[in-house]
C-alpha positions as CSV (number, residue, x, y, z in Angstrom):
1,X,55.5,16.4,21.4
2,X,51.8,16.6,20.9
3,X,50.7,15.2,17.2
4,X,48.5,18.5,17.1
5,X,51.7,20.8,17.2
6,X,52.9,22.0,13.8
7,X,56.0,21.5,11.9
8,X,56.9,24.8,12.0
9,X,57.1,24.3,16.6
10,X,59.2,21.0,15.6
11,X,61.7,23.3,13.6
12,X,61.9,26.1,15.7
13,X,62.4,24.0,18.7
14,X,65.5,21.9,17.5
15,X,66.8,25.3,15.9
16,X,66.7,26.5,19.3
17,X,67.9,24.0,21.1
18,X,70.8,24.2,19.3
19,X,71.3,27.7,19.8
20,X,71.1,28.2,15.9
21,X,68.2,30.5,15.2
22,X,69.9,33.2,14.1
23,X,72.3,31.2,11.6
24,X,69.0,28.7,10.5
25,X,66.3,29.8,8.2
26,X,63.2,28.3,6.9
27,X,59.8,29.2,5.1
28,X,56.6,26.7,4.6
29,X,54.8,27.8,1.6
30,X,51.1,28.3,2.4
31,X,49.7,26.5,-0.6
32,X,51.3,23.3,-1.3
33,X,52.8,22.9,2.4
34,X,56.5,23.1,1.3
35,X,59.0,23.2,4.0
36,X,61.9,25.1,2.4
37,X,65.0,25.3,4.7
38,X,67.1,28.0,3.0
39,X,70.1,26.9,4.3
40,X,70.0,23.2,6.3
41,X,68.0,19.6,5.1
42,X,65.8,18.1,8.2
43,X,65.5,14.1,8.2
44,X,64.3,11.8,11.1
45,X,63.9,8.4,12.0
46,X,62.0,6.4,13.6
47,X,63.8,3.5,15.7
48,X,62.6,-0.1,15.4
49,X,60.7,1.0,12.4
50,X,61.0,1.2,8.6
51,X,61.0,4.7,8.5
52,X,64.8,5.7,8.6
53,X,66.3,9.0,7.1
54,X,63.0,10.7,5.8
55,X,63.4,13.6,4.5
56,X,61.1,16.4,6.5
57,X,60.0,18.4,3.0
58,X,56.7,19.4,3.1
59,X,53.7,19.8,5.9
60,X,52.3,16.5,4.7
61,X,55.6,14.7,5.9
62,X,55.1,16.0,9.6
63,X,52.0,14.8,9.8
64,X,52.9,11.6,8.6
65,X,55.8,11.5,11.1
66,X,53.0,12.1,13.7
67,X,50.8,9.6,12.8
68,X,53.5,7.0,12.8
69,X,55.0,8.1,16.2
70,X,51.7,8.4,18.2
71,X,50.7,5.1,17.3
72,X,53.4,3.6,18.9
73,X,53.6,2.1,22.5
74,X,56.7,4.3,23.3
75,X,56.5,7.6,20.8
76,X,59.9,8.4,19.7
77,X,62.1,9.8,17.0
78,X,64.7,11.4,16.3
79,X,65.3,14.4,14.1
80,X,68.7,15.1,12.0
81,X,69.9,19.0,11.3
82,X,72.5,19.0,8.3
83,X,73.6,22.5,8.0
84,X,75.0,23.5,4.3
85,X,78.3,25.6,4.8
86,X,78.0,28.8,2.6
87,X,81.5,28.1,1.4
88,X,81.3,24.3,0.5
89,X,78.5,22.4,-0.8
90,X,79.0,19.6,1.6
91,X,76.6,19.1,4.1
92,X,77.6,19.1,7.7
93,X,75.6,16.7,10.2
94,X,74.8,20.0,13.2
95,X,72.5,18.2,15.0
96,X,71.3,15.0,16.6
97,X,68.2,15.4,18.4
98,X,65.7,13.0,19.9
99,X,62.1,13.1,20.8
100,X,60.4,11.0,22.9
């Protein structure tokens, strides 16, 4: 990943390649930079770093998350999909996804 892609490629990409993007939704709100997953919570981390289970919540989180990764010898992270079930409100770990 390229620290000049968006949030909004980061999601869509490890909704797809999960085969999920029909079953997970999301909005960013133009103003305040909000990343609202309607029904799933996004958290990464950062190995060999401080930075563990981070909640991805707004625009200004990403980019943070870039700067932090690209400044790094070996750029890598890894991003965390926990689906909510419509019929529980558990949350359900769907996805474990790396970048490097």
């Amino acid at each position: 990943m390229y620290k000049n892609q968006n949030v909004s490629y980061l999601l869509d990409a490890a909704i797809e390649s999960v085969d999920q993007t029909n079953k997970l939704n999301y909005t960013i709100a133009n103003g305040s930079g909000l990343v609202d997953p309607m029904n799933f919570d996004v958290k990464y981390t950062i190995p060999h770093s401080d930075s563990k289970d981070i909640l991805l919540g707004y625009v200004s989180d990403f980019i943070e998350l870039m700067d932090e990764v690209t400044a790094m010898k070996a750029a890598t992270f890894k991003l965390f999909i926990f689906e909510h079930k419509v019929s529980s409100s558990h949350l359900y770990c769907h996805s474990d996804i790396a970048y490097s």
